[in-house]
CHARMM-style PDB file with segment names, atoms N, HN, CA, C and O in Angstrom:
ATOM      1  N   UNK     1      -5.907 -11.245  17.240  1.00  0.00      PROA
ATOM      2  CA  UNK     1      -4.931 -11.132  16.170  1.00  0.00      PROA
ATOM      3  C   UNK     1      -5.627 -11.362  14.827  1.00  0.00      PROA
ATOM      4  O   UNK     1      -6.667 -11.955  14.541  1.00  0.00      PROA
ATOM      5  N   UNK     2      -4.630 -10.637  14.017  1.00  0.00      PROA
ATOM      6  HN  UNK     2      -3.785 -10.155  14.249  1.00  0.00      PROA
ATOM      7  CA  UNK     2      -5.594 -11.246  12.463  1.00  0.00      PROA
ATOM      8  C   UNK     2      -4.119 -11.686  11.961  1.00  0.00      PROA
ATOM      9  O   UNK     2      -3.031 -11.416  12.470  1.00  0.00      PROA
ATOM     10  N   UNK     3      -4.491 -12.634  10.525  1.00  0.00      PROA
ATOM     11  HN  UNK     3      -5.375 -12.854  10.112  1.00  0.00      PROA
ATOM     12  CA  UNK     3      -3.318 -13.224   9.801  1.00  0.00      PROA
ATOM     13  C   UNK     3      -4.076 -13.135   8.670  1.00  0.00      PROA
ATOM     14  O   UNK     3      -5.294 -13.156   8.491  1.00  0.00      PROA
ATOM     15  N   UNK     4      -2.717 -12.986   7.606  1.00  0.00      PROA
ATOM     16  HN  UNK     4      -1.728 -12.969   7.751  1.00  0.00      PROA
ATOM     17  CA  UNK     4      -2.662 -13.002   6.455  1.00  0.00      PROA
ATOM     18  C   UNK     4      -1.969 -14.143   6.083  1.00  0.00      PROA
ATOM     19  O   UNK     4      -0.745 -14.046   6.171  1.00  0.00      PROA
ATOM     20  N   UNK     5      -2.509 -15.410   5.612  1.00  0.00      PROA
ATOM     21  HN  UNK     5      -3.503 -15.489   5.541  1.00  0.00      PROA
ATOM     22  CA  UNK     5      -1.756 -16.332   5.172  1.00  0.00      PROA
ATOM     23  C   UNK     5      -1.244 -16.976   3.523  1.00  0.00      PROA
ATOM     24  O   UNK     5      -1.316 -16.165   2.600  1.00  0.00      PROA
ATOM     25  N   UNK     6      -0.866 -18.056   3.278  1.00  0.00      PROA
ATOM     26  HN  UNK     6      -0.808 -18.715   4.028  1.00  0.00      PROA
ATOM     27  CA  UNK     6      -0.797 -18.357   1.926  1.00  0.00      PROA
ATOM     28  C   UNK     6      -0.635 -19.626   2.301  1.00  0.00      PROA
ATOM     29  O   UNK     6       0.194 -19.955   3.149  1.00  0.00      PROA
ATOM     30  N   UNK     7      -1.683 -20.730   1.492  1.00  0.00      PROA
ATOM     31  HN  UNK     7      -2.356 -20.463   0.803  1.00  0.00      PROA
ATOM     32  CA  UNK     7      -1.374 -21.736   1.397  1.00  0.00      PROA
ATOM     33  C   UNK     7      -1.330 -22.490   0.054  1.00  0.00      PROA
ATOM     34  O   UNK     7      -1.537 -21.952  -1.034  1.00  0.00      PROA
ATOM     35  N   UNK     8      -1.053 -23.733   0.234  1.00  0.00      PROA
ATOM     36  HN  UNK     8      -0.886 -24.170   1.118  1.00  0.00      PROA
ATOM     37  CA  UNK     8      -0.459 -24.096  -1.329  1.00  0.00      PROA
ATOM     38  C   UNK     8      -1.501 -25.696  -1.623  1.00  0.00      PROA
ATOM     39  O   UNK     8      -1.872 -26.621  -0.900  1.00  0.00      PROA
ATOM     40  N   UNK     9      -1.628 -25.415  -2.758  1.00  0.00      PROA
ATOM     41  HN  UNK     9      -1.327 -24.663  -3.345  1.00  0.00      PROA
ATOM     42  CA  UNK     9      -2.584 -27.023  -2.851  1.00  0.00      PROA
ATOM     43  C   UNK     9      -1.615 -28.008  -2.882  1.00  0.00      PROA
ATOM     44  O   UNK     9      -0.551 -27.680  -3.408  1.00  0.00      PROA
ATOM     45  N   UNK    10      -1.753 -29.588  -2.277  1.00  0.00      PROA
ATOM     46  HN  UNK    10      -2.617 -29.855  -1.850  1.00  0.00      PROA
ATOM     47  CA  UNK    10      -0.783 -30.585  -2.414  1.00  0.00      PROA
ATOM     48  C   UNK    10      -1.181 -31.165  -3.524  1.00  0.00      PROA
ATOM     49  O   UNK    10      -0.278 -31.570  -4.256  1.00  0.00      PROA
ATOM     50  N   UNK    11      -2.694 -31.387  -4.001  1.00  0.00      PROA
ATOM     51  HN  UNK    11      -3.427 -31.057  -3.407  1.00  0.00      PROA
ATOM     52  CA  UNK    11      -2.791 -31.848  -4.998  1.00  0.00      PROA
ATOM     53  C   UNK    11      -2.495 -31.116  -6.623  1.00  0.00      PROA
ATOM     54  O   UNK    11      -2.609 -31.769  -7.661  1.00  0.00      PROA
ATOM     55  N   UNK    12      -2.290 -30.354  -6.600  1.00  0.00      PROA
ATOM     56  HN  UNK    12      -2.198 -29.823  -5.757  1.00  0.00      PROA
ATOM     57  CA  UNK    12      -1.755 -29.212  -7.867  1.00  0.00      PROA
ATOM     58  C   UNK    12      -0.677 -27.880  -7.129  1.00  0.00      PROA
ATOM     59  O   UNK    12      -1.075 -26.716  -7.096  1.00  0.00      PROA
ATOM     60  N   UNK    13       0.521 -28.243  -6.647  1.00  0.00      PROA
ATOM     61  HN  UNK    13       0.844 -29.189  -6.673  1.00  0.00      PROA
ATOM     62  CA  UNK    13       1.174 -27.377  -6.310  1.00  0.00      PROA
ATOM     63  C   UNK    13       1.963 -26.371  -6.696  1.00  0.00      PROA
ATOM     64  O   UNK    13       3.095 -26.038  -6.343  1.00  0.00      PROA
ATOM     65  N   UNK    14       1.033 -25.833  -7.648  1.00  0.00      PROA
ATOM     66  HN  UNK    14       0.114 -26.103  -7.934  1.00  0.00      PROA
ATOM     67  CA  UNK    14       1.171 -24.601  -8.399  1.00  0.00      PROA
ATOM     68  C   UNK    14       0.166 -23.514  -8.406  1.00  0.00      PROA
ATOM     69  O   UNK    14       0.301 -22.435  -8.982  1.00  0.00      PROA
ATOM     70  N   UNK    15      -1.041 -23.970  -7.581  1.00  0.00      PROA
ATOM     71  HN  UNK    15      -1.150 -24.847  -7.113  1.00  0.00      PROA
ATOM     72  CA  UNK    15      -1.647 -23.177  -6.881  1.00  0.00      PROA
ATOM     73  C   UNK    15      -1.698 -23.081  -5.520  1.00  0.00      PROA
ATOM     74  O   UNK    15      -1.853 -23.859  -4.579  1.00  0.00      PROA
ATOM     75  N   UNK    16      -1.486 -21.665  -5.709  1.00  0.00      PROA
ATOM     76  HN  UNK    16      -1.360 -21.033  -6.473  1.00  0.00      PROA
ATOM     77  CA  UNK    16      -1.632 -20.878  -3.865  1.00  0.00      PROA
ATOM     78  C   UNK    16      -2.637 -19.951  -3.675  1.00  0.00      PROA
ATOM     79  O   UNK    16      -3.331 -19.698  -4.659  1.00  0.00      PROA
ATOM     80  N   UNK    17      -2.881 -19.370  -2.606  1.00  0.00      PROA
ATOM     81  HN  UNK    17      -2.316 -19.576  -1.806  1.00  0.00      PROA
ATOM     82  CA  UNK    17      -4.051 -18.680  -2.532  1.00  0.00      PROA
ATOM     83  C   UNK    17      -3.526 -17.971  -1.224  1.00  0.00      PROA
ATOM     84  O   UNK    17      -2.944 -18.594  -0.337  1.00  0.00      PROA
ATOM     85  N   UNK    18      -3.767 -16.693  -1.181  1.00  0.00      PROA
ATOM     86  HN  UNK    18      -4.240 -16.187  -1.902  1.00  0.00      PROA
ATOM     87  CA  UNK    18      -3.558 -15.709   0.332  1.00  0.00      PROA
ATOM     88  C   UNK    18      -5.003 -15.474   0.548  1.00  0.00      PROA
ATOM     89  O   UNK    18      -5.877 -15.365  -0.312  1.00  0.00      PROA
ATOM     90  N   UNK    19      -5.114 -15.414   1.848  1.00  0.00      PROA
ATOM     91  HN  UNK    19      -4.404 -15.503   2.547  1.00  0.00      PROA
ATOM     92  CA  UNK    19      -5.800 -14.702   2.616  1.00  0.00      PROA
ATOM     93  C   UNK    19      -5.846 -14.621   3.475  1.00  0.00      PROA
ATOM     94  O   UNK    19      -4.980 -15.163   4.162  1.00  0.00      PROA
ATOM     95  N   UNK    20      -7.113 -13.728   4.202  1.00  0.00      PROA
ATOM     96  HN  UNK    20      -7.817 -13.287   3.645  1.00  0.00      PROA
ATOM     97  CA  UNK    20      -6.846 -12.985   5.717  1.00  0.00      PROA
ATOM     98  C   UNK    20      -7.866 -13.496   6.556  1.00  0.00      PROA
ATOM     99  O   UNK    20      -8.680 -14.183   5.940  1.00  0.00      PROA
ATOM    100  N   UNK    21      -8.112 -13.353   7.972  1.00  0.00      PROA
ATOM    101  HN  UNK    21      -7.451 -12.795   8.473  1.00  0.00      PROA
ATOM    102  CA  UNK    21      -8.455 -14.232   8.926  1.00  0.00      PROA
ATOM    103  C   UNK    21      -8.510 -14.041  10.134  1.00  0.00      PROA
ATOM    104  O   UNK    21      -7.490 -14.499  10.649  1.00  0.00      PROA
ATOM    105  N   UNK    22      -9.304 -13.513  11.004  1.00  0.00      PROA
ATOM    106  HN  UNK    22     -10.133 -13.140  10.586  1.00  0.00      PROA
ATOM    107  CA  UNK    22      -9.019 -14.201  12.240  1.00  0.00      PROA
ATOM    108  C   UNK    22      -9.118 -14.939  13.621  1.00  0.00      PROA
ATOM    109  O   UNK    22      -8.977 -14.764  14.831  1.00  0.00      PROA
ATOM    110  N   UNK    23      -9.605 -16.315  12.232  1.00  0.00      PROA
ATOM    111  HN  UNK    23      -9.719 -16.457  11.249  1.00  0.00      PROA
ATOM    112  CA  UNK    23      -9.251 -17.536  13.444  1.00  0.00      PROA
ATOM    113  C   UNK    23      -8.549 -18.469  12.145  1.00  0.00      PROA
ATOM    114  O   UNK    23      -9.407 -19.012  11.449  1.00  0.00      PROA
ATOM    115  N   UNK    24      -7.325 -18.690  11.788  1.00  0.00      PROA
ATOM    116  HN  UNK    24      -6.627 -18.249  12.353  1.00  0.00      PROA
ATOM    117  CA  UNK    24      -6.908 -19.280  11.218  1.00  0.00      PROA
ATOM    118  C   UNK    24      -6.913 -20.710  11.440  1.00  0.00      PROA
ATOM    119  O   UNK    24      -7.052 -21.356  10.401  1.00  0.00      PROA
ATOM    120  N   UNK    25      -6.810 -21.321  12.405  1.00  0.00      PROA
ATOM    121  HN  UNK    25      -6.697 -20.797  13.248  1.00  0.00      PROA
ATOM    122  CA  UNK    25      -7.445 -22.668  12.129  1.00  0.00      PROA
ATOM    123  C   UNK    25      -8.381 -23.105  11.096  1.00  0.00      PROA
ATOM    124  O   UNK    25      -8.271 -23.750  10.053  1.00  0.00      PROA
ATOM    125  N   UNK    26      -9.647 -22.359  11.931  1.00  0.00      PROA
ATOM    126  HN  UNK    26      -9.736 -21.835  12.778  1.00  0.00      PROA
ATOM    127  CA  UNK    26     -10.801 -22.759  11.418  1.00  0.00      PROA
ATOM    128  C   UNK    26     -10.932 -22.260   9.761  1.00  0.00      PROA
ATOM    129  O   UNK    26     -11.698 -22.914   9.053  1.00  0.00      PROA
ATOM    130  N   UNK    27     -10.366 -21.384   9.302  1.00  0.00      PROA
ATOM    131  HN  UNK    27      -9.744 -20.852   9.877  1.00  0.00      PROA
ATOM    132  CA  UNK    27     -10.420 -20.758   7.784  1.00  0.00      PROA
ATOM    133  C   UNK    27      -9.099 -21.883   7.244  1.00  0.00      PROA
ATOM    134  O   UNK    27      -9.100 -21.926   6.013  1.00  0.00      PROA
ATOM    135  N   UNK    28      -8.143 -22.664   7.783  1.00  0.00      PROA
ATOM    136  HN  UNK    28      -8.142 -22.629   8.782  1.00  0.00      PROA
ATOM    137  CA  UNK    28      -7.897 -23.514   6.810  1.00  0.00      PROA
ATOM    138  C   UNK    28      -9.146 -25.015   6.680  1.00  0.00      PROA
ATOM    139  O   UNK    28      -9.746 -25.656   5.817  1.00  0.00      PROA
ATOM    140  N   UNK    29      -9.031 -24.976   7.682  1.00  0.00      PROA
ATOM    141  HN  UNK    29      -8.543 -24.455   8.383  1.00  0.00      PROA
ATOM    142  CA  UNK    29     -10.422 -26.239   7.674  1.00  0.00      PROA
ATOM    143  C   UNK    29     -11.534 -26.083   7.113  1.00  0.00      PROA
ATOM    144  O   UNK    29     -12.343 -26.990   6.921  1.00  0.00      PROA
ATOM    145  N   UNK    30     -11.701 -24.706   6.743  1.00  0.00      PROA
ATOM    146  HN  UNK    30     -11.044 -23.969   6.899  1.00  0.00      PROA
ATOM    147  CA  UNK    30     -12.941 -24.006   5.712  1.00  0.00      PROA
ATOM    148  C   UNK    30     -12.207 -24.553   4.157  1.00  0.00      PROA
ATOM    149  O   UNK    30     -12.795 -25.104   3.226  1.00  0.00      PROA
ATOM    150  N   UNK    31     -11.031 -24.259   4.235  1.00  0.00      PROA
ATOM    151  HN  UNK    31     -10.553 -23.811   4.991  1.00  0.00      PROA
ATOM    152  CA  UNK    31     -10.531 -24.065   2.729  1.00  0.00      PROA
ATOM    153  C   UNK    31     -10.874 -25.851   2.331  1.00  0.00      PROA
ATOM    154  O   UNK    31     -11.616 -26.214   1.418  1.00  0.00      PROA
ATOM    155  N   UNK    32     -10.044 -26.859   3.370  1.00  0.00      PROA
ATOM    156  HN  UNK    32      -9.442 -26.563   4.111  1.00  0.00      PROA
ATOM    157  CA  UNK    32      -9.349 -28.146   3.095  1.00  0.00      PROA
ATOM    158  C   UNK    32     -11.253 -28.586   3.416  1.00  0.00      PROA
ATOM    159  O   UNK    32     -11.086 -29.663   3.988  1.00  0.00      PROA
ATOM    160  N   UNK    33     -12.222 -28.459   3.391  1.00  0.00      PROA
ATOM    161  HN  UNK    33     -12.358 -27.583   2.926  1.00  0.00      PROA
ATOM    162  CA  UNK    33     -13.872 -28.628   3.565  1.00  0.00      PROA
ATOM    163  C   UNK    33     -14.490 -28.702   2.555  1.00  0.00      PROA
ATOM    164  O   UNK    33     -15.330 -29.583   2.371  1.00  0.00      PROA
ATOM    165  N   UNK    34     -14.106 -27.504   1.419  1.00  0.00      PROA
ATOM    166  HN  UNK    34     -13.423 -26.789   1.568  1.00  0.00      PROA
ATOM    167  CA  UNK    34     -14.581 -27.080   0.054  1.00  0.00      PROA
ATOM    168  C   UNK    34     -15.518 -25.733   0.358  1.00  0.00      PROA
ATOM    169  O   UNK    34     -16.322 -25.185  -0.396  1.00  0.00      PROA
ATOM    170  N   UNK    35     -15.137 -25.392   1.719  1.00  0.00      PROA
ATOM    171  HN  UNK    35     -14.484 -25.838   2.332  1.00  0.00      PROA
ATOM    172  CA  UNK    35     -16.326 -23.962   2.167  1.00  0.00      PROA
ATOM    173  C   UNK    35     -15.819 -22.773   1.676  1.00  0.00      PROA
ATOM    174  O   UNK    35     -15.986 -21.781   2.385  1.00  0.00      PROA
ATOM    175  N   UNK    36     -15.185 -22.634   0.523  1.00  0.00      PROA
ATOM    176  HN  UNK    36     -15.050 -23.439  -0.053  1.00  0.00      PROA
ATOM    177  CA  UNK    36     -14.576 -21.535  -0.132  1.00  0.00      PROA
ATOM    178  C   UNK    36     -14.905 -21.838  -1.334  1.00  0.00      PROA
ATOM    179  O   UNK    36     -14.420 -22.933  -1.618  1.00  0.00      PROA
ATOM    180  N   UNK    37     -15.658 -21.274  -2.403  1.00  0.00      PROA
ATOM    181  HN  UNK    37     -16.052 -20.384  -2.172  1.00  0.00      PROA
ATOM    182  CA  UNK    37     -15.299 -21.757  -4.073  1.00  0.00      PROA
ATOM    183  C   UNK    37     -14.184 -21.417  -4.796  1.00  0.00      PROA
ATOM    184  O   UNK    37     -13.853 -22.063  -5.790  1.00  0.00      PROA
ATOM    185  N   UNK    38     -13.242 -19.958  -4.180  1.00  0.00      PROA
ATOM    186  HN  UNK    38     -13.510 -19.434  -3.372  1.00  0.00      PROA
ATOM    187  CA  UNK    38     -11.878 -19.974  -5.038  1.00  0.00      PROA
ATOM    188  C   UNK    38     -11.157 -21.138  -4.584  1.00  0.00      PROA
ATOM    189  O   UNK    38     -10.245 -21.367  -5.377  1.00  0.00      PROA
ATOM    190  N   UNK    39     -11.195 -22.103  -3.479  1.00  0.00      PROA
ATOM    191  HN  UNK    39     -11.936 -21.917  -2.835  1.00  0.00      PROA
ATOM    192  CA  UNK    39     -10.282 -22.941  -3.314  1.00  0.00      PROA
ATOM    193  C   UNK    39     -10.646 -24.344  -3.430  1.00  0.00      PROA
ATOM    194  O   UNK    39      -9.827 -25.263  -3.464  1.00  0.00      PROA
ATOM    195  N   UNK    40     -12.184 -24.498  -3.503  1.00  0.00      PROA
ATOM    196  HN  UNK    40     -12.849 -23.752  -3.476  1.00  0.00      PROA
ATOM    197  CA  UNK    40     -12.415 -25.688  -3.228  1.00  0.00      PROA
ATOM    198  C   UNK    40     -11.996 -27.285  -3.996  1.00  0.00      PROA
ATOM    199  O   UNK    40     -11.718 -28.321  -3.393  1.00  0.00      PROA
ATOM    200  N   UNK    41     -12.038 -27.144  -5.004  1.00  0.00      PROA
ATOM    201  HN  UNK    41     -12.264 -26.302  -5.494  1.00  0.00      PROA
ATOM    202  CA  UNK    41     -11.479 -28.012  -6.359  1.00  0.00      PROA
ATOM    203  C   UNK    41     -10.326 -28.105  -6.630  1.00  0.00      PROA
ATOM    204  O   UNK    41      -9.924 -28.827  -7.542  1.00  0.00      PROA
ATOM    205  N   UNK    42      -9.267 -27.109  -5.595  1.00  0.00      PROA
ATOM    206  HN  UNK    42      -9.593 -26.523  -4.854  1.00  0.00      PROA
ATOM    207  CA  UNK    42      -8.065 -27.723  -5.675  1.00  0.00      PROA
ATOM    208  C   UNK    42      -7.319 -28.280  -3.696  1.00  0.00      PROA
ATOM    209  O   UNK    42      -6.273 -28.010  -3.106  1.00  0.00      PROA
ATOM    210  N   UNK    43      -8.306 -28.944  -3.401  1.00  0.00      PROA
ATOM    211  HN  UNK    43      -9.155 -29.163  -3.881  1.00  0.00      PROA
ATOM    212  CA  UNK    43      -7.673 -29.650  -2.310  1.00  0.00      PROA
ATOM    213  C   UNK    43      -7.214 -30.472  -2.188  1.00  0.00      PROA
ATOM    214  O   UNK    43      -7.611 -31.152  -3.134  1.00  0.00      PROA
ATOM    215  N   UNK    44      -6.270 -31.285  -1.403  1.00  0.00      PROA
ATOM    216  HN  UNK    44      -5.948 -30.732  -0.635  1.00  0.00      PROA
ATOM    217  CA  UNK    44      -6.729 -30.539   0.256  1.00  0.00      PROA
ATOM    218  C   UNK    44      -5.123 -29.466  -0.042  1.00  0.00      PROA
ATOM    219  O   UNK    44      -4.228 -29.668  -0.862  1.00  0.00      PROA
ATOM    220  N   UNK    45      -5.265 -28.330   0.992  1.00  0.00      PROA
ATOM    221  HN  UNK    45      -5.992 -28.166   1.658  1.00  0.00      PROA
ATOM    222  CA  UNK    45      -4.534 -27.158   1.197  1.00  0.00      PROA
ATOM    223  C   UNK    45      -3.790 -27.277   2.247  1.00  0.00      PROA
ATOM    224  O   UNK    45      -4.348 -27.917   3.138  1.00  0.00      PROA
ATOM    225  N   UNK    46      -2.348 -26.773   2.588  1.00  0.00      PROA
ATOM    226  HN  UNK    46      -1.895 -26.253   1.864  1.00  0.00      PROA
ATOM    227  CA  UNK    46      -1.514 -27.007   3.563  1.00  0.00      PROA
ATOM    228  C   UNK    46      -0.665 -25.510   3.701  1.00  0.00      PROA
ATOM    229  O   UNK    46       0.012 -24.948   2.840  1.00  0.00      PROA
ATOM    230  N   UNK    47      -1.009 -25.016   5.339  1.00  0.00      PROA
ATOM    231  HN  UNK    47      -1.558 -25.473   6.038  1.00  0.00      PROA
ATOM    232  CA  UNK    47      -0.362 -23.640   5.383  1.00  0.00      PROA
ATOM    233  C   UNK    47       0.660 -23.782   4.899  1.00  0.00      PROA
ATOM    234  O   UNK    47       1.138 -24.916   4.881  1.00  0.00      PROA
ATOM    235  N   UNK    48       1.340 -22.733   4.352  1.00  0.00      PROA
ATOM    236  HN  UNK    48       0.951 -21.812   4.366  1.00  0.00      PROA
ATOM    237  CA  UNK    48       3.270 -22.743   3.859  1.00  0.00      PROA
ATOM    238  C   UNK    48       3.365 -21.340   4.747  1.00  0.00      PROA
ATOM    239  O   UNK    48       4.508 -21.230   5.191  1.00  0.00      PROA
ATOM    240  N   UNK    49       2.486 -20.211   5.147  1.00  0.00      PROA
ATOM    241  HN  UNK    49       1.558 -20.300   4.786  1.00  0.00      PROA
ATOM    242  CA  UNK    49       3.130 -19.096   5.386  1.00  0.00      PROA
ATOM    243  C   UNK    49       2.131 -18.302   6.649  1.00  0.00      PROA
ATOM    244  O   UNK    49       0.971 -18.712   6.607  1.00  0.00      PROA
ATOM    245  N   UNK    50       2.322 -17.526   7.460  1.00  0.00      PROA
ATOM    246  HN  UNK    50       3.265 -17.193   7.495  1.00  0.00      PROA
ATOM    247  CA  UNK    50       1.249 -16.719   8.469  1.00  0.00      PROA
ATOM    248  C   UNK    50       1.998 -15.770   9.038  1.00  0.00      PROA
ATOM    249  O   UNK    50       3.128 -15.988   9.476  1.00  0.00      PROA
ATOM    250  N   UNK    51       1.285 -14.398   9.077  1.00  0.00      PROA
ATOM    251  HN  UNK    51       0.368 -14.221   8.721  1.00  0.00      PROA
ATOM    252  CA  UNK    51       1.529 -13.730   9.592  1.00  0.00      PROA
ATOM    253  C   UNK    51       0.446 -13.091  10.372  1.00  0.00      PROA
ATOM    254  O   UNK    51      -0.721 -13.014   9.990  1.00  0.00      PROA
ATOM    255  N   UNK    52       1.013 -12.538  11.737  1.00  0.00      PROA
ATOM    256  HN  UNK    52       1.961 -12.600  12.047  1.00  0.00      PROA
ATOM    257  CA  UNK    52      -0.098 -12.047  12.454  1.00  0.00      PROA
ATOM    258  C   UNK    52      -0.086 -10.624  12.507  1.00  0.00      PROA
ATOM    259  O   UNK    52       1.105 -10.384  12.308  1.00  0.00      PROA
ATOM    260  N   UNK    53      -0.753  -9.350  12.674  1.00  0.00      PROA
ATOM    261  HN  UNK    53      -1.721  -9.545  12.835  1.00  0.00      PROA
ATOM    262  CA  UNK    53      -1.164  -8.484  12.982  1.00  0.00      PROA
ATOM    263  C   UNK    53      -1.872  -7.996  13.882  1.00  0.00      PROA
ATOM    264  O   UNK    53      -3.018  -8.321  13.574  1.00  0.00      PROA
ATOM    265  N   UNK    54      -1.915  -7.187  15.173  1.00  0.00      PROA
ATOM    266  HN  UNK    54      -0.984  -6.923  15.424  1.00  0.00      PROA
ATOM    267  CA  UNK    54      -2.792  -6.579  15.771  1.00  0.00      PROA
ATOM    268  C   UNK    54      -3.843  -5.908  15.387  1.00  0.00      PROA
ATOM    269  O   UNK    54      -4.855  -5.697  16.056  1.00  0.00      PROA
ATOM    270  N   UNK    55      -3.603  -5.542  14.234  1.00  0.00      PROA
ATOM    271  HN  UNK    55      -2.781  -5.713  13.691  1.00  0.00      PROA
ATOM    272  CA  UNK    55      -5.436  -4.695  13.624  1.00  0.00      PROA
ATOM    273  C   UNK    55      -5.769  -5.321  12.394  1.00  0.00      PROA
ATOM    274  O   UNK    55      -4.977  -6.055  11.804  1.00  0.00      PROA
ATOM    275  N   UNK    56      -6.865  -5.070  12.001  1.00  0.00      PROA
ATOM    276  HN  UNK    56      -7.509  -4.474  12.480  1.00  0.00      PROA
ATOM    277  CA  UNK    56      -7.300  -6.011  10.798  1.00  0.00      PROA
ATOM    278  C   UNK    56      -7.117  -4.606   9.799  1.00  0.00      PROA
ATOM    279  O   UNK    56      -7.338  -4.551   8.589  1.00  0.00      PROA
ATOM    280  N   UNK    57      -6.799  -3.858  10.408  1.00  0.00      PROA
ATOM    281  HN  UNK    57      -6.620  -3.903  11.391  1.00  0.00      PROA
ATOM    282  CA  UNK    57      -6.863  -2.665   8.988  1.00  0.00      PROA
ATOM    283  C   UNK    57      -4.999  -2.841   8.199  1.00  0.00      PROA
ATOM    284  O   UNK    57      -4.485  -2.645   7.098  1.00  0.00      PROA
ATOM    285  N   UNK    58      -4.534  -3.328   9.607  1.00  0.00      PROA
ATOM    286  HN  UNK    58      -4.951  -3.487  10.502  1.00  0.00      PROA
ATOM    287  CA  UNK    58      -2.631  -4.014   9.322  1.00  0.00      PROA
ATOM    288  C   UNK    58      -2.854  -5.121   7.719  1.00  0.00      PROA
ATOM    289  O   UNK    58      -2.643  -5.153   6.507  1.00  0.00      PROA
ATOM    290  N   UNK    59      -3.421  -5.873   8.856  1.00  0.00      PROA
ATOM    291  HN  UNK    59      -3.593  -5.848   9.841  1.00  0.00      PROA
ATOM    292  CA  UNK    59      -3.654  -6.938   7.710  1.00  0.00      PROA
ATOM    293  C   UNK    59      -4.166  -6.928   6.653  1.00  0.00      PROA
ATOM    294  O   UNK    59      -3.617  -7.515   5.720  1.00  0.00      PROA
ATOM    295  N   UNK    60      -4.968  -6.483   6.537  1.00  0.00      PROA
ATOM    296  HN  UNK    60      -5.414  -6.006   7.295  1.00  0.00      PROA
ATOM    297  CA  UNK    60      -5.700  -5.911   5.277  1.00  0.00      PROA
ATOM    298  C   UNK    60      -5.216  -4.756   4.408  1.00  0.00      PROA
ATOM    299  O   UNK    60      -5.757  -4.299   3.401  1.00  0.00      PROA
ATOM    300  N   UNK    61      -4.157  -4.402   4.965  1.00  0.00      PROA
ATOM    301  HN  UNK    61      -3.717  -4.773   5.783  1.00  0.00      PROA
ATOM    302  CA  UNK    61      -3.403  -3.401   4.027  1.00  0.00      PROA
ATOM    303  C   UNK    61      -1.806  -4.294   3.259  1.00  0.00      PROA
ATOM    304  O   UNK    61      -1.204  -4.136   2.196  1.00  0.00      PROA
ATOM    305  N   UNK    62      -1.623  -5.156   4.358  1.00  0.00      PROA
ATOM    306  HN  UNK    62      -2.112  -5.285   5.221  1.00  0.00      PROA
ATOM    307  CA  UNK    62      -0.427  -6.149   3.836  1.00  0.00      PROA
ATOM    308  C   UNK    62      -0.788  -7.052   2.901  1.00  0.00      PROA
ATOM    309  O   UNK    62       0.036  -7.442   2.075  1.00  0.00      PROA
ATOM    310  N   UNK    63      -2.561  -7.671   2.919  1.00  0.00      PROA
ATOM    311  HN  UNK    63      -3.231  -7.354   3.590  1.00  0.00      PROA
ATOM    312  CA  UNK    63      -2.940  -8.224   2.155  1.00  0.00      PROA
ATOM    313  C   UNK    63      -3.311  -8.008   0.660  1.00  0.00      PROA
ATOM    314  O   UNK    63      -3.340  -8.766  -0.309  1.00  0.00      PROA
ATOM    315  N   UNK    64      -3.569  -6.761   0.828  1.00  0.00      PROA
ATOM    316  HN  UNK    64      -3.545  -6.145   1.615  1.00  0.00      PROA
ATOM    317  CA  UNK    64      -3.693  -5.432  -0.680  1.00  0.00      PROA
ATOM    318  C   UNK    64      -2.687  -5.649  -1.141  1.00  0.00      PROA
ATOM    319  O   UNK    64      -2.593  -6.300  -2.181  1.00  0.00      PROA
ATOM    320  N   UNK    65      -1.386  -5.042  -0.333  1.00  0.00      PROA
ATOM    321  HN  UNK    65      -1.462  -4.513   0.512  1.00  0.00      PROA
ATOM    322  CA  UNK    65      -0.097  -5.374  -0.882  1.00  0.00      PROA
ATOM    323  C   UNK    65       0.277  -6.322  -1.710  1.00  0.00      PROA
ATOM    324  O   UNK    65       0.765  -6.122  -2.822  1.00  0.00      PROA
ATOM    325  N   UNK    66       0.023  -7.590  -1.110  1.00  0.00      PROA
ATOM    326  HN  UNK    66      -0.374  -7.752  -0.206  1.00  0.00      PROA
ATOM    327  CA  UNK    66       0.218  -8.974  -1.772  1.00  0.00      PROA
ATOM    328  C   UNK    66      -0.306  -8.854  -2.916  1.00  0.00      PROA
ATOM    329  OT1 UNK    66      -0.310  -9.805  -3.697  1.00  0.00      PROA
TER     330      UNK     66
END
């Protein structure tokens, strides 16, 4: 499966951030790590949203969307 998610910073919760994935666990534990630089300085991060897809070309077209 792939997912397109959005999560939200607890420490400044006025930033969110989408993206795509698929092993979503491990890519929030990347984010809430600092192993991302668009996200790292505003942690820690907490899913609010996921969606799954069977193809990554799905997801990646829902994610364009966004």
């Amino acid at each position: 499966m792939h997912y397109v998610y959005l999560i939200r910073s607890e420490s400044h919760p006025s930033q969110t951030y989408i993206g795509l994935t698929s092993d979503l666990r491990t890519r929030i534990q990347k984010h809430n790590e600092g192993g991302s630089p668009h996200t790292a300085k505003h942690r820690p991060w907490k899913l609010t949203t996921y969606l799954a897809f069977n193809s990554r070309k799905q997801a990646a077209n829902f994610d364009a969307y966004l």
